[in-house]
C-alpha positions in Angstrom: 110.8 118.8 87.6 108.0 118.7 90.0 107.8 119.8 93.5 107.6 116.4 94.7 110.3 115.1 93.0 112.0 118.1 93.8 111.5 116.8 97.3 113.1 113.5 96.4 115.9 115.3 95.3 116.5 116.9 98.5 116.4 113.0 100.3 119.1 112.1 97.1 121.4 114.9 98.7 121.2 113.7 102.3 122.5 110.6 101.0 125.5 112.4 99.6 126.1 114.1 103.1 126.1 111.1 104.6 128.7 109.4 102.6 130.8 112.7 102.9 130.8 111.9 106.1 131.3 108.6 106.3 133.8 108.9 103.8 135.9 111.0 106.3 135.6 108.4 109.2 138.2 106.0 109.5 135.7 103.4 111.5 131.5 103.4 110.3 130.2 102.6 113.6 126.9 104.3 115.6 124.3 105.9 114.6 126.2 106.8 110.8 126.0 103.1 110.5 122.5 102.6 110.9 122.1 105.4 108.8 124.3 103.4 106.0 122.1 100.7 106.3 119.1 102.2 106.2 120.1 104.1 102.8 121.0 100.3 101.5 118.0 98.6 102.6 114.5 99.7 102.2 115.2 104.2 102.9 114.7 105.2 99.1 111.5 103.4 98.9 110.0 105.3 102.4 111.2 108.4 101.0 109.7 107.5 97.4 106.1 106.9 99.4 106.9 109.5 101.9 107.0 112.3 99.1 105.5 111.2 96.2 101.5 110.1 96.1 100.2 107.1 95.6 98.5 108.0 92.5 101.8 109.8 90.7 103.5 107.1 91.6 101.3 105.0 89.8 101.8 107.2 86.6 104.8 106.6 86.7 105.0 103.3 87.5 108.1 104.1 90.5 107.9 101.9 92.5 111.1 100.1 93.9 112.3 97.2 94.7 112.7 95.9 98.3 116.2 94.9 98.8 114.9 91.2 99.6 113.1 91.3 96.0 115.9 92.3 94.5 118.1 89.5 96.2 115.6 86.6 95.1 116.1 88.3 91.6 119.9 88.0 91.7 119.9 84.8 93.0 117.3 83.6 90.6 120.5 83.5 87.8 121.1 80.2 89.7 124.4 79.8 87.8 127.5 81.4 89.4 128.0 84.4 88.0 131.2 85.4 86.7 134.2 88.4 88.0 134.0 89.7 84.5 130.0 90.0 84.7 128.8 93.1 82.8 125.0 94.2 84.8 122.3 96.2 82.8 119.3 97.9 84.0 117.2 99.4 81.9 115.0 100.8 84.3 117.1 101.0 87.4 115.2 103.7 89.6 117.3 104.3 93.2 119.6 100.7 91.8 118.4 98.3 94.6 118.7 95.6 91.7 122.3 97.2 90.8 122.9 97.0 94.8 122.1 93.6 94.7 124.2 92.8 91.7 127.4 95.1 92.9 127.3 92.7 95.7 128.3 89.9 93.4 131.2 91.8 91.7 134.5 91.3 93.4 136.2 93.9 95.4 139.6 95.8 94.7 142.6 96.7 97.0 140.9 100.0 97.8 137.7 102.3 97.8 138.5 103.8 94.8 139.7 100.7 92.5 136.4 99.2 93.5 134.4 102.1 92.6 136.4 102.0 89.1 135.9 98.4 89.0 132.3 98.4 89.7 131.9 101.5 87.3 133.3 99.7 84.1 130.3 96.9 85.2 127.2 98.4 86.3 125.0 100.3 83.4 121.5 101.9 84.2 118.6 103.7 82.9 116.3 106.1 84.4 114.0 108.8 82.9 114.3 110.5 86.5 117.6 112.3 87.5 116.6 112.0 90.9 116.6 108.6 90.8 120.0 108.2 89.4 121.9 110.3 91.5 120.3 108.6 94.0 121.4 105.2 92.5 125.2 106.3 92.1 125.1 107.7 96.2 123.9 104.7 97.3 126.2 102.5 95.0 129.2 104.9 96.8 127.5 103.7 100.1 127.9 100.1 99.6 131.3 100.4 98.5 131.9 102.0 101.5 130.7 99.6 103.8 132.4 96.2 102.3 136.0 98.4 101.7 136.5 101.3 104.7 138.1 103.8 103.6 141.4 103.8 104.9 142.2 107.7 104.9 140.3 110.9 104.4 139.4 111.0 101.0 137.5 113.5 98.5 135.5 111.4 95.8 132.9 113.4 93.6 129.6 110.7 93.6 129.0 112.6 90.0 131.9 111.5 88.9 131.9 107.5 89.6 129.5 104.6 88.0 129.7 106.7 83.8 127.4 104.4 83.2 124.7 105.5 84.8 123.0 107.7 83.5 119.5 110.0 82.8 117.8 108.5 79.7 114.8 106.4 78.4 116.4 102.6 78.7 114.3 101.8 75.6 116.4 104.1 73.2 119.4 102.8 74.9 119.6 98.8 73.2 121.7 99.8 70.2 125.3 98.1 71.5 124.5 95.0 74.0 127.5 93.1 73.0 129.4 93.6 75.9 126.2 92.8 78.3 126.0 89.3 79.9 123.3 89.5 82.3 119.7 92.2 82.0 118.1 92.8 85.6 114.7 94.6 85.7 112.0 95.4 87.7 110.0 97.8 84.6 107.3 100.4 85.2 104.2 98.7 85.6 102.0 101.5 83.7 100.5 101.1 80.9 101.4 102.9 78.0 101.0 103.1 73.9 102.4 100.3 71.7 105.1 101.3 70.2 105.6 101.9 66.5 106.0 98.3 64.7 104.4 96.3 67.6 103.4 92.6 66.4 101.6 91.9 69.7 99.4 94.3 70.4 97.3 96.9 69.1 96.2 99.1 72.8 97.9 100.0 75.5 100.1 97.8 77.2 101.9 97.4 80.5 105.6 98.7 80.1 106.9 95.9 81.5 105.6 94.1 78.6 107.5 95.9 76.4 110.8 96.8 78.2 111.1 92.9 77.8 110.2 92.3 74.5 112.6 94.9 73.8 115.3 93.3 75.7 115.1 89.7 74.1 114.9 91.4 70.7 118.2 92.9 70.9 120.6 91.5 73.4 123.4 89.4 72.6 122.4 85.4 72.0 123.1 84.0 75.3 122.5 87.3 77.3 120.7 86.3 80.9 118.0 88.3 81.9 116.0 88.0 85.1 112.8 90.2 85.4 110.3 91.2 88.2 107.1 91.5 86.1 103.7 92.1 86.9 101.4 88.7 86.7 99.1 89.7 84.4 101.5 89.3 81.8 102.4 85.4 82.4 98.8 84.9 83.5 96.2 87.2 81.3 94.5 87.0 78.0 95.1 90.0 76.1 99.0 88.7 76.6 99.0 85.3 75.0 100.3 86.9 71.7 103.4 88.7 74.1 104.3 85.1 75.4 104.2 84.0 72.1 107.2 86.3 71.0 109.0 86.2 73.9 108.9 82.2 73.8 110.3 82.5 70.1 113.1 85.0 71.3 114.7 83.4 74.2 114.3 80.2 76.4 112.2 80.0 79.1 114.5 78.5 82.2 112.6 79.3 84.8 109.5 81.0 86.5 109.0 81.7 90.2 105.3 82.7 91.7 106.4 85.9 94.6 102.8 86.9 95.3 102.3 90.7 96.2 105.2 92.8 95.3 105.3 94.8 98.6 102.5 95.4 101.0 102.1 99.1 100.1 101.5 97.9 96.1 98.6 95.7 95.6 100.4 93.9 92.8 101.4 90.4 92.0 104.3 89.7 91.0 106.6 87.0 89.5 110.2 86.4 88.4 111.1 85.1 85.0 114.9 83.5 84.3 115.2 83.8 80.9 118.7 83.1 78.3 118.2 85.1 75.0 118.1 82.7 71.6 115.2 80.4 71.1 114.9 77.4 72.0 114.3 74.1 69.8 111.2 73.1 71.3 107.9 74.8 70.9 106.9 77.2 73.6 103.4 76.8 74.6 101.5 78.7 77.4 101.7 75.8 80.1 105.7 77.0 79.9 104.4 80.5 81.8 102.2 78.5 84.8 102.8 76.0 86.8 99.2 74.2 86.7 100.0 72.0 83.8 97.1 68.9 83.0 97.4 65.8 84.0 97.1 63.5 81.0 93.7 62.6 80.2 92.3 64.9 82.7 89.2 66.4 81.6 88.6 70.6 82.4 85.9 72.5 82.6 86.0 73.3 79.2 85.2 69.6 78.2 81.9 70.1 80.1 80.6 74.2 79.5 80.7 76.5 77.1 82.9 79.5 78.7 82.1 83.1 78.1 82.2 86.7 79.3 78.5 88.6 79.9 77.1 90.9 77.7 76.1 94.2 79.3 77.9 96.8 79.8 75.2 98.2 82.6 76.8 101.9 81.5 77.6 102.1 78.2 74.7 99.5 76.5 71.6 101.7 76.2 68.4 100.1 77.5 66.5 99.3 74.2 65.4 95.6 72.4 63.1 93.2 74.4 62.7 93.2 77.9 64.8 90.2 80.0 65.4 88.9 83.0 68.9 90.3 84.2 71.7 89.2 86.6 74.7 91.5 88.1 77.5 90.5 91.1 75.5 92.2 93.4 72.5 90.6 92.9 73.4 86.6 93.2 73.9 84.4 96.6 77.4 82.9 97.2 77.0 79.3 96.1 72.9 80.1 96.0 70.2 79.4 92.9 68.3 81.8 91.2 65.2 80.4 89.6 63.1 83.9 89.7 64.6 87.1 88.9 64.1 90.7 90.8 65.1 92.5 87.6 64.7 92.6 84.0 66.0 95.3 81.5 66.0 95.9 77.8 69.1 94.4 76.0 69.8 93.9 72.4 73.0 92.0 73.1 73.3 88.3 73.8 71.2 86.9 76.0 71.2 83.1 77.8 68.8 80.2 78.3 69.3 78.8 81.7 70.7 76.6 83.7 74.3 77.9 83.3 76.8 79.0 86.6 77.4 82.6 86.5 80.8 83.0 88.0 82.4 86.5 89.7 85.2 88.1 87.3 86.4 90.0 90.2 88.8 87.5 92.2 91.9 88.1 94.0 94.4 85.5 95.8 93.5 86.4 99.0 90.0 85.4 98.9 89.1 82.5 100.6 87.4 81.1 96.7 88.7 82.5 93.8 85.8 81.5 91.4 82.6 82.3 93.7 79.7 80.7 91.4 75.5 80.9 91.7 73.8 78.0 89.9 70.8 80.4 87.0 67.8 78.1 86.8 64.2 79.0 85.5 62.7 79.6 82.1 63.2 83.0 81.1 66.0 84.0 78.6 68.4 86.1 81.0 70.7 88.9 80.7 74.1 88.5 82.1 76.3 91.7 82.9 79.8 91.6 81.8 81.7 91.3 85.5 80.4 87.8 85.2 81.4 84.9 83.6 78.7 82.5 82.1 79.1 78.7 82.0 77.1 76.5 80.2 76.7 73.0 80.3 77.0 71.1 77.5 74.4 68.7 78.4 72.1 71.1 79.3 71.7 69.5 82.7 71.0 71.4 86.4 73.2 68.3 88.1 76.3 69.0 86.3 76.1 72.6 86.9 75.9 71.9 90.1 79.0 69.6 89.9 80.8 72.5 88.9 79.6 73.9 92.2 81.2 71.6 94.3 84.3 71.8 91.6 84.6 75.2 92.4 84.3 74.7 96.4 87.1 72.5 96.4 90.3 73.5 97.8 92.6 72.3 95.2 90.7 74.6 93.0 91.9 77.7 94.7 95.5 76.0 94.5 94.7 75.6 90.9 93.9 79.3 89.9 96.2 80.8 92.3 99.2 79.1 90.4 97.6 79.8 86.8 96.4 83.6 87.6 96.9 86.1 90.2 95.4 89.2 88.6 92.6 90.1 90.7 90.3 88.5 88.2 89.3 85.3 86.3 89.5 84.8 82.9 87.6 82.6 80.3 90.8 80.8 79.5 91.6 80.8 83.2 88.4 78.9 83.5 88.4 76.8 80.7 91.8 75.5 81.5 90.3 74.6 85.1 90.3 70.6 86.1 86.6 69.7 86.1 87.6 66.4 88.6 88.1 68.6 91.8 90.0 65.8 93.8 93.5 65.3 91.7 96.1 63.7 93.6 93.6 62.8 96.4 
């Protein structure tokens, strides 16, 4: 273990002080209230940032869910869910999803019946012990506060919640049967594909995998809502992913939640999904919400879409001299018709005019495709964090229709439904309405 887990540790034990002591109070009022609800809402993930770096936690991928995350996740089941509800998380770090769902089961005549009740229906995964003893305290905690205990009573945390327990979720999927609803909020690091892996060939987001592995062997009819990073609904090395999860289980719903908290510069979304495929064809306007209009033509119609060539420090600086562009170099919205620079490239090179479009874009930005109209007559150079567009007709006006295309507010709209990675993508791009003005 390391020191500052270790550290985390030592929060997990405060937590069971306090419900000792809460535990041996017939009324929880005062300051051990506010200390109750602080453990419930939002105190495992200060201690989590409080004690564990930024960049650990990253390797990891721990980072927790806000208790108003995990509520939009329960809620996002839409259906009512059922007494006899069996929860599973395969991931479940301190349990704020396993709070959230708790909260849905129904109560018993006393503390301890409810902790038994709740025990036989909660199930959870974590590769960190810390994390799951600090799950089952603050699982005790809620119990608490919605049935008082009535009399002094001695119940061992360690004991409660069996089902909980220290493991790697993924080599826990052998028996779902008695399952009927996955929640998840997977680690968002990225790791090897596992052995077997149809969809990939590098390394992948966790995430991506947790819920593959999920709608490959729950139950037919198993619900599963999951908080997932957006680069997985939204990004191109995923299509084949979406693919396999569209011929697994039924899409029901997708919600857009935009950053997941405002320490994690992340964007998120939720996905409602009922494992068993469904009859119709999934296609990849099931995972966005910018679907065409009929007839509408995008930008692919008009330019030919593609990432630059240069890889300014990998591609060695040999071949015929050219002109060259970089992000740094070109003016917001500007032309370039001479070039400052030229280098050496044996790589692909382009004839002007073409747009040359930033990669680098995030959902805050006031544009998300920031563009600079290439003119001239030398053969240019284009390095890879920029996208190169290409007219089709070869003309300088319709370039600089795509200008104004990309200007337009709607466009922003556009992109910030279909992608909220902090970058564009040719298929992001290609996908793009060329009109501007829909629904205007």
């Amino acid at each position: 273990m390391t020191p500052k887990l270790k550290a985390f540790e030592t929060y997990a034990g405060q937590l069971e002080v306090l419900a000792s002591q809460l535990l041996s109070t017939p009324e929880v009022c005062g300051d051990r209230r506010k200390d109750l609800l602080v453990a419930l809402d939002g105190g495992s993930s200060a201690a989590l940032r409080r004690v564990v770096p930024i960049e650990k936690r990253r390797k990891m991928g721990a980072f927790f869910t806000s208790s108003l995350l995990a509520e939009q996740a329960l809620e996002f089941f839409k259906e009512p869910i059922p007494d006899s509800a069996v929860f599973l998380d395969f991931a479940c770090g301190a349990g704020d999803l396993l709070l959230a769902a708790a909260r849905r089961l129904p109560n018993d005549q006393d503390l301890q019946s409810t902790l038994s009740l709740w025990g036989q229906r909660l199930i959870g995964f974590d590769l960190q012990p810390e994390f799951v003893r600090a799950a089952k305290v603050r699982l005790l905690l809620l119990a608490i506060e919605q049935v008082a205990p009535n009399a002094e009573l001695s119940i061992d945390v360690h004991e409660q919640f069996p089902f909980l327990q220290t493991a790697d979720g993924l080599t826990q999927l052998e028996d779902l049967s008695e399952v009927t609803h996955i929640i998840i909020n997977p680690s968002f690091a990225k790791q090897t594909v596992p052995e077997g892996c149809t969809w990939a060939t590098k390394k992948v987001s966790s995430a991506a995998v947790f819920l593959h592995a999920c709608v490959s062997r729950a139950e037919e009819g198993t619900k599963i809502v999951a908080i997932l990073p957006d680069v997985l609904r939204s990004g191109s090395n995923y299509k084949n992913w979406r693919r396999e999860i569209g011929a697994r289980a039924t899409i029901d719903e997708i919600k857009l939640i935009g950053r997941f908290d405002k320490w994690t510069d992340v964007d998120v979304f939720i996905i409602r999904l009922t494992v068993g495929a469904d009859d119709n064809q999934v296609g990849e306007t099931d995972w966005w919400n910018g679907i065409h209009e009929q007839g509408e033509v995008k930008v692919s119609d008009r330019f030919d879409i593609e990432v630059g060539g240069v890889v300014p420090h990998r591609d060695k600086k040999e071949g015929r001299w050219y002109a060259y562009v970089y992000s740094r170099l070109l003016p917001r919205w500007g032309t370039i018709r001479t070039f400052e620079e030229h280098r050496r490239s044996r790589g692909k090179v382009f004839k002007p005019p073409f747009v040359a479009v930033r990669r680098t874009s995030s959902p805050s930005d006031e544009f998300r495709a920031v563009g600079t109209l290439i003119s001239g007559t030398e053969l240019v150079a284009v390095e890879n964090h920029l996208i190169v567009l290409k007219p089709k007709d070869g003309l300088v006006r319709t370039c600089r229709e795509l200008l104004q295309v990309l200007q337009n507010p709607k466009t922003n709209d556009w992109l910030n439904e279909r992608i909220r990675c902090r970058h564009l993508t040719v298929p992001a791009l290609q996908e793009l309405p060329f009109g501007g003005n829909r629904n205007e």
